[in-house]
C-alpha positions as CSV (number, residue, x, y, z in Angstrom):
1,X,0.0,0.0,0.0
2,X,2.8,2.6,0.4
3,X,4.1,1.9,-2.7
4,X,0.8,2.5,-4.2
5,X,0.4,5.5,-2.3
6,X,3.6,6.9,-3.3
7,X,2.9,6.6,-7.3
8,X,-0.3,7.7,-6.4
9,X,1.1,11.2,-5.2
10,X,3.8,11.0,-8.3
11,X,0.9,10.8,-10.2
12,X,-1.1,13.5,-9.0
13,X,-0.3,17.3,-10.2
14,X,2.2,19.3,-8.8
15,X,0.9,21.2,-5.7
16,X,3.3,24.0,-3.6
17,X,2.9,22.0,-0.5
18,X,5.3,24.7,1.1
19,X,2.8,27.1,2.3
20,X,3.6,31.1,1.2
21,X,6.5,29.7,-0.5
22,X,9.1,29.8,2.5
23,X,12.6,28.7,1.9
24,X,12.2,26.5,4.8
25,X,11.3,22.7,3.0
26,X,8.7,21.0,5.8
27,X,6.9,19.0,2.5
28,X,8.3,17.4,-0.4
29,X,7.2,20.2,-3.7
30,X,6.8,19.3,-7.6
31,X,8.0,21.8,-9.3
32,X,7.1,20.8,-13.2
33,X,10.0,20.6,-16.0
34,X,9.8,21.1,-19.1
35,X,11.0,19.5,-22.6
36,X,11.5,22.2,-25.7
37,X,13.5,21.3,-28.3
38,X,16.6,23.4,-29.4
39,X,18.2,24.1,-32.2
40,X,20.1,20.9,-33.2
41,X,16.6,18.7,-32.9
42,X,17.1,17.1,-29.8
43,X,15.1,17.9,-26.7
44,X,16.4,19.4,-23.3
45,X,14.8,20.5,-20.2
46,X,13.7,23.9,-18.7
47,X,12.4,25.0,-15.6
48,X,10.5,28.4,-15.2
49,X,11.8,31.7,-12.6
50,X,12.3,34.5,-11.5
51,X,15.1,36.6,-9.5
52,X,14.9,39.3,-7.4
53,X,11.2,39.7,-7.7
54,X,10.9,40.0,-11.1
55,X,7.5,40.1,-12.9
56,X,7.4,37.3,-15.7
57,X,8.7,33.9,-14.7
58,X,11.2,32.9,-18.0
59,X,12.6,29.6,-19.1
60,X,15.7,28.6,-17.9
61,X,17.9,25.1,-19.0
62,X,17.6,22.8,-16.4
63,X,21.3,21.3,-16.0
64,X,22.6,18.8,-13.8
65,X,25.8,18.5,-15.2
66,X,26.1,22.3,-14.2
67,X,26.5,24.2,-10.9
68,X,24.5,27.3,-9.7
69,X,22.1,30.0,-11.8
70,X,23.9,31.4,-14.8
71,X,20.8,33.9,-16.0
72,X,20.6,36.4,-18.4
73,X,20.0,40.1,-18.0
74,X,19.6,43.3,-20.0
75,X,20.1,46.8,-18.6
76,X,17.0,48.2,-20.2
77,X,13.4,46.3,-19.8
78,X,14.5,43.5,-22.0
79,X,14.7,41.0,-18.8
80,X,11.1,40.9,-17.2
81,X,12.4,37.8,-15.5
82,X,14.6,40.3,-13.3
83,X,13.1,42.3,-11.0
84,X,15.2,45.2,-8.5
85,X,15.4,43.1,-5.4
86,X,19.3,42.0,-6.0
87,X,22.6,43.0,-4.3
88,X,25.3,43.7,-6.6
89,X,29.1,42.2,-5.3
90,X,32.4,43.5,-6.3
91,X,33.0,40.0,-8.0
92,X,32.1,39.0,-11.5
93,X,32.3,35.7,-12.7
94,X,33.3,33.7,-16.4
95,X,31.8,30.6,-17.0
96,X,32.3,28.7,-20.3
97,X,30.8,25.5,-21.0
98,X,32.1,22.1,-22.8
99,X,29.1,23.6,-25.6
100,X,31.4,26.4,-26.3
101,X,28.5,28.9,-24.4
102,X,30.4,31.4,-22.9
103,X,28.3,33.5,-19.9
104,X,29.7,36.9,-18.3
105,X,28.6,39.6,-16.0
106,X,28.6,40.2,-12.3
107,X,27.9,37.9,-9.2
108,X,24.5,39.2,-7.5
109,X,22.9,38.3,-4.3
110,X,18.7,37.5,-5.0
111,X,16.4,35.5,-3.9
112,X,15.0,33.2,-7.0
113,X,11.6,31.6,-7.3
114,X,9.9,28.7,-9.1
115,X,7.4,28.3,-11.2
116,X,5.1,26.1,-12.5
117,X,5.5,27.6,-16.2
118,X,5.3,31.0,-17.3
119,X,1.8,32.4,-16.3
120,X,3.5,33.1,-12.9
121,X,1.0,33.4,-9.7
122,X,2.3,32.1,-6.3
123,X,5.6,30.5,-6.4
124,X,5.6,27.1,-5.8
125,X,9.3,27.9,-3.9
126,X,11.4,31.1,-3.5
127,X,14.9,30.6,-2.3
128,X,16.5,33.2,0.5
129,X,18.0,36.5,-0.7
130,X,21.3,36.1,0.3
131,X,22.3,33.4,-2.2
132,X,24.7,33.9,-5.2
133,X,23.2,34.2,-9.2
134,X,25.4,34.9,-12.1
135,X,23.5,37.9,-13.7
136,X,24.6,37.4,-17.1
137,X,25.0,41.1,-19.4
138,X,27.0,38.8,-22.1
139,X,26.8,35.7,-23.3
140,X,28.4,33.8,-26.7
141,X,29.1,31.0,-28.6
142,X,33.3,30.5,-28.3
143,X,33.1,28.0,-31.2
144,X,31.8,30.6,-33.3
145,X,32.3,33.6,-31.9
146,X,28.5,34.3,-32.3
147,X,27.5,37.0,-29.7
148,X,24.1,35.4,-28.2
149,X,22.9,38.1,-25.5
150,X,24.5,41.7,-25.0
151,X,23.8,44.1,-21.7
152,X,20.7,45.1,-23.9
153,X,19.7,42.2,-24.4
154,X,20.1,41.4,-28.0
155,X,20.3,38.0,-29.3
156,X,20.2,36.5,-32.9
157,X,17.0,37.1,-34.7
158,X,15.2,37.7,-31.5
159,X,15.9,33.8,-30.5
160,X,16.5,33.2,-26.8
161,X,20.3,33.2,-26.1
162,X,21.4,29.1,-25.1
163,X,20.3,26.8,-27.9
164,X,17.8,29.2,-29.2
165,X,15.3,28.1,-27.0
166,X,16.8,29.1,-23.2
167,X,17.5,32.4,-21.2
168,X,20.3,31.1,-18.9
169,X,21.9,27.8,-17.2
170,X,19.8,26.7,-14.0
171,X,22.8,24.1,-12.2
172,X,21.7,21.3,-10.3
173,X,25.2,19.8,-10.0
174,X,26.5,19.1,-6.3
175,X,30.0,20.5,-7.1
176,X,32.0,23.4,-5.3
177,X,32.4,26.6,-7.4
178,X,35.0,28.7,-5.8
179,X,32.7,32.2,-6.4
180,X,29.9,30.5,-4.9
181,X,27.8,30.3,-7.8
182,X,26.4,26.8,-6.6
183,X,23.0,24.7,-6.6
184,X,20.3,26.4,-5.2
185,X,18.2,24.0,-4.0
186,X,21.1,22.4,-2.0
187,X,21.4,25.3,-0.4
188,X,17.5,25.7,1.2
189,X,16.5,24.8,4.7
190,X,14.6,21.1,5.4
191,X,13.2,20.2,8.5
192,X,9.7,18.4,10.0
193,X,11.7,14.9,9.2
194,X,12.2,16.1,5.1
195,X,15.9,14.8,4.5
196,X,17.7,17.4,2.1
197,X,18.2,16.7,-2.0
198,X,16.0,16.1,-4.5
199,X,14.9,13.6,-7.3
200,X,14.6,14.2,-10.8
201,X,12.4,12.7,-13.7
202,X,13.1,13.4,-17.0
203,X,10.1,10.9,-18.1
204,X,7.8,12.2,-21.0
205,X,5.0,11.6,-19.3
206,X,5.1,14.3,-16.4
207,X,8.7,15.3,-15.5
208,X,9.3,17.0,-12.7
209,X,12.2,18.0,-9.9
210,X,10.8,17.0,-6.4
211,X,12.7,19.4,-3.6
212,X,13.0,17.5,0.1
213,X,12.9,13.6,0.5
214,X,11.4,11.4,2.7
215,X,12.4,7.4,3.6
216,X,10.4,6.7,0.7
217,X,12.7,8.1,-1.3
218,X,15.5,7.1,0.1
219,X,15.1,3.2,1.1
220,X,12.9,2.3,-2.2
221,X,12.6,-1.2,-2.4
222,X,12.4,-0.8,-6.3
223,X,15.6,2.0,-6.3
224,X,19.1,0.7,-5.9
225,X,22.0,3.1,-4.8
226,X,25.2,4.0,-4.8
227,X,27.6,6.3,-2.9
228,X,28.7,9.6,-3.8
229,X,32.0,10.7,-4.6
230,X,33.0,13.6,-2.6
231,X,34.4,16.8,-4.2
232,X,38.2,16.6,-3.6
233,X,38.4,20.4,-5.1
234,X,35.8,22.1,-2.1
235,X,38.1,23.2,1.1
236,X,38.0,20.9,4.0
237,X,34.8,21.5,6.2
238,X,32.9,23.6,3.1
239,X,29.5,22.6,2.6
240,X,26.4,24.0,1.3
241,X,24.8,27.6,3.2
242,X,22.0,26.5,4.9
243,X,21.5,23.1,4.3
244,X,24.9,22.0,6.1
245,X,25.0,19.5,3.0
246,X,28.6,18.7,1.3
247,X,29.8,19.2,-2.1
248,X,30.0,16.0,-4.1
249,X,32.0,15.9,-7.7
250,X,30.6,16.5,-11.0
251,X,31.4,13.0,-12.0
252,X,28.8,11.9,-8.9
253,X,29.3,8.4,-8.4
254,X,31.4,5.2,-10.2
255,X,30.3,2.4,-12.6
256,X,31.2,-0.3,-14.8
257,X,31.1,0.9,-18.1
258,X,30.9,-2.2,-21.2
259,X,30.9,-2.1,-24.9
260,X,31.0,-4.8,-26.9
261,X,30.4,-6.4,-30.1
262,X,31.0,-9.3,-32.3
263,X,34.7,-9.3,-31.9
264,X,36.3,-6.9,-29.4
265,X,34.4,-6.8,-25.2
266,X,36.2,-3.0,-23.7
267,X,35.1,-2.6,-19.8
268,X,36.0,0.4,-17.3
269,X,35.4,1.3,-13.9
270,X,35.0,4.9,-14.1
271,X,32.7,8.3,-12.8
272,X,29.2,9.0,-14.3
273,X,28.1,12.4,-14.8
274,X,24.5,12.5,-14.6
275,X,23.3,15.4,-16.7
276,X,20.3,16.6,-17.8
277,X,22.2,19.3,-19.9
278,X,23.3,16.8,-22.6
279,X,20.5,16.4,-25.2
280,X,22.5,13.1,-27.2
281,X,22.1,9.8,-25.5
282,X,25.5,9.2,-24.1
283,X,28.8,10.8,-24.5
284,X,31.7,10.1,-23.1
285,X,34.8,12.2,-22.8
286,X,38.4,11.5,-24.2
287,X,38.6,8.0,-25.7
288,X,40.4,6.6,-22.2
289,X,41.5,3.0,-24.0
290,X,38.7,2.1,-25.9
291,X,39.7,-0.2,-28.6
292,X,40.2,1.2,-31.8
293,X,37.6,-1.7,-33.1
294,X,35.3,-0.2,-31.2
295,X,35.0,3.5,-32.6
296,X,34.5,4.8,-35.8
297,X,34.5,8.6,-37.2
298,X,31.9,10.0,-38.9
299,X,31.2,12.6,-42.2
300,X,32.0,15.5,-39.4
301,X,35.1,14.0,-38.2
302,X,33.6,13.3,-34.7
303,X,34.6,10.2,-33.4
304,X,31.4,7.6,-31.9
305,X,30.6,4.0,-30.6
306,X,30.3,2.0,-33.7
307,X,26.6,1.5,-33.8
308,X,25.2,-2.1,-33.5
309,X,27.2,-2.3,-30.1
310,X,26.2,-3.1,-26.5
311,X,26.7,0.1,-24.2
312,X,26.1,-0.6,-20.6
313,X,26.4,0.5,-16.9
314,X,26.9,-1.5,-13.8
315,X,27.7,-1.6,-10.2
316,X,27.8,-3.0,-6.7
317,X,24.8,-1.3,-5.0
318,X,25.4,0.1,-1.0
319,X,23.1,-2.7,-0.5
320,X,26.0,-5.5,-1.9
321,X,23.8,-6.1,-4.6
322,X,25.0,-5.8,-8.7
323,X,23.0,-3.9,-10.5
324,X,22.9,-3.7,-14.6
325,X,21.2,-0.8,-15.9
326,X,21.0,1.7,-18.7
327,X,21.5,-1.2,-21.4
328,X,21.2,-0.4,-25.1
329,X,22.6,-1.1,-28.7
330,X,24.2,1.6,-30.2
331,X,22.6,3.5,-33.3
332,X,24.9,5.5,-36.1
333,X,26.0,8.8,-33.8
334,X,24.4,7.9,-30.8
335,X,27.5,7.5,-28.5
336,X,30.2,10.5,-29.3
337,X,33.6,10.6,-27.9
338,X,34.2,14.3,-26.4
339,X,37.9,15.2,-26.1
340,X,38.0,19.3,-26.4
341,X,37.5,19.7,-22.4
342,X,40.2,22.5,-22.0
343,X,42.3,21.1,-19.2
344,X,41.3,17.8,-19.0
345,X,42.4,15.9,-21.8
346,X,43.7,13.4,-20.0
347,X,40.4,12.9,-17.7
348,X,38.2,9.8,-18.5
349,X,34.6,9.9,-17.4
350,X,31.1,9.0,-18.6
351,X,28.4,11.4,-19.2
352,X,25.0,9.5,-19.3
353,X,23.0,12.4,-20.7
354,X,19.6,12.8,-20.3
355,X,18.5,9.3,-21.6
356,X,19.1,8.3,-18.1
357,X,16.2,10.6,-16.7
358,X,14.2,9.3,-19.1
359,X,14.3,5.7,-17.6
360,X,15.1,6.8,-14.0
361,X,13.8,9.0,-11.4
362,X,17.3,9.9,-10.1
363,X,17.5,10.7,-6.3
364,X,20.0,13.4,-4.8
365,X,20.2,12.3,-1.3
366,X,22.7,15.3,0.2
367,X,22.1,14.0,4.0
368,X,23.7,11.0,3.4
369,X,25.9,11.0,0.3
370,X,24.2,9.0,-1.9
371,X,22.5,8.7,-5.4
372,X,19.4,6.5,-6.4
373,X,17.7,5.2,-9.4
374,X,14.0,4.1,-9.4
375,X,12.7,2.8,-12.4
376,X,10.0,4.8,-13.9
377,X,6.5,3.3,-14.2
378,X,5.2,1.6,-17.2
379,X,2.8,3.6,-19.5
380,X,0.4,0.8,-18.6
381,X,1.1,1.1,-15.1
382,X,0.8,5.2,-15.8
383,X,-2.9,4.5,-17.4
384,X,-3.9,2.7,-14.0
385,X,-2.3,5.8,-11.4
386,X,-4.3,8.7,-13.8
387,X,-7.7,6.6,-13.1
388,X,-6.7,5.6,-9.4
389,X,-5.8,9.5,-9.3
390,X,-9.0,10.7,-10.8
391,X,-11.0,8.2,-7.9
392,X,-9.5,9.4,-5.4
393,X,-10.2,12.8,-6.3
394,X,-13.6,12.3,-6.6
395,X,-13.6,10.5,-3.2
396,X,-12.2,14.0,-1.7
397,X,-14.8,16.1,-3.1
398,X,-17.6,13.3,-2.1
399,X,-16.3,14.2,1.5
């Protein structure tokens, strides 16, 4: 029955169960995500906000590979999604991304609220005003040179500035950033027994990021789990304002990675990024000893998987269990081989991409160090929560 109960409430719309919107988490909130397709065809995910009070709730890309609030802003009344209530620092901050999107601007202190989409109303949650926010005057493409977004806020052919669809970077990733530019939810209040992180489903049907967990969450009997890896770059002791949670690294946990074929089997023990932020299926970064039988390069000179291989994760669970998951074949392109990371040529990581959310609700659990996957329901299974949903709110308003 609790399990029922508990796709029940997944399957329910999102509510702000965090009455006025306090930055204080005492119930688990939905806030909804959503897919829009940029520029290159492939899908990514946004979430909609605000800063410093501002007036129109905007689109932002929802990025777990990334840390902290990169958002854009125009000097004029270009950026609606801004509003007056920020503190400006004497710091300013770069950022570039492995995309070649180049943000920079000053550091401001705001508080930022969610949104269910953009027709604004009550927050569902609004963060405290003393945390860091990139506000971003200028932002461009370095493999180009293309200038996106400009203190007036100019952009190509009146397109939103990151991938034509998005106004800014909204980081989920657990990682210290030096100018404290870090995730915002990590850095909220949680108390009434709500255990700090978050899960995240990237599923078609309904995806959403869920702020506060509870021991349903956490000690799933259909979610396995694996520790986090701690980030060795954050100064002994640092951990998140507020939420007294520690940094973990961007690559958040290890696995066994496989590919194999006909003729050649390659295996790796190695970290998994788990980013929403990367639209292709999988890529993984510098080519780290796979066997030359096992890559090709394509018309664009950008090296892949061969297609028609077996691309899988594994790993022994906290519980001592193995777990196999996130098992495909290969299609033509699906699997690229990134080696243009400036600095880390020699580093040798997976980054799942957002295929991962698509099969998993991922669980962020900051309180103690650890990272689940639950398998998302079936769309049968989906059919039978909507009607079970729809009963039992008729049974409420019968009462």
């Amino acid at each position: 029955m609790k399990s029922l109960r508990r796709l029940l409430l997944l399957a329910l719309p999102a509510l702000p169960l965090c009455a006025g919107a306090e930055s204080i988490i005492t119930e688990t909130i939905n806030v909804p995500l959503h897919y829009r397709t940029i520029g290159s065809g492939g899908q990514k995910l946004g979430i909609y906000a605000t800063i410093g009070g501002g007036t129109t709730p905007q689109i932002f890309e929802f990025d777990t590979g990334g840390a902290g609030l990169y958002a854009a802003y125009a000097t004029n009344t270009n950026s609606p999604w801004w509003g007056a209530g920020f503190t400006t620092t004497t710091n300013s901050v770069t950022n570039t991304y492995d995309s070649g999107i180049q943000y920079q601007g000053p550091i401001v202190a705001a508080a930022v609220s969610l949104f269910a989409d953009h027709h604004g109303g009550t927050p569902l949650v609004t963060t405290p005003g003393n945390l860091l926010v990139g506000q971003m005057t200028n932002i461009a493409n370095t493999n180009g040179g293309e200038v996106l977004w400009t203190p007036e806020g100019v952009g190509p052919s009146g397109q939103p500035p990151v991938d034509g669809v998005f106004y800014g970077d909204f980081g989920m990733s657990l990682n210290y950033a030096s100018k404290g530019i870090v995730n915002l939810i990590a850095q909220l209040s949680f108390s009434n027994g709500i255990i700090p992180g978050f899960r995240v489903r990237g599923h078609s049907n309904g995806p959403f990021l869920q702020i506060g967990l509870t021991a349903a969450d956490t000690t799933s009997a259909s979610a396995f789990y694996f520790g986090m890896n701690t980030n060795t770059n954050a100064p002994p002791g640092a951990t998140f304002t507020n939420s007294g949670s520690l940094f973990y690294s961007e690559q958040v946990f290890n696995a066994n990675m496989t590919i194999r074929n006909a003729t050649t089997n390659f295996t790796a023990n190695l970290g998994i990024t788990t980013d929403t932020g990367a639209s292709t299926t999988i890529h993984n970064a510098d080519l780290g000893g796979v066997p030359g039988e096992l890559l090709i390069t394509n018309s664009k000179d950008k090296i892949h998987i061969v297609p028609g291989a077996v691309f899988e994760l594994s790993g022994l669970t906290l519980g001592g269990t193995n777990a196999d998951f996130f098992q495909f074949v290969t299609a033509e392109n699906q699997v690229t081989i990134q080696n243009n990371k400036p600095g880390n040529s020699n580093m040798f990581y997976l980054n799942s991409g957002i295929a991962l959310f698509q099969q998993y609700d991922v669980i962020y659990n900051l309180h103690d160090g650890q990272i689940g996957f639950e398998p998302v329901p079936e769309p049968r299974t989906w059919a039978l929560l909507a009607v079970s949903a729809a009963a039992l709110a008729f049974f409420r308003r019968r009462r």
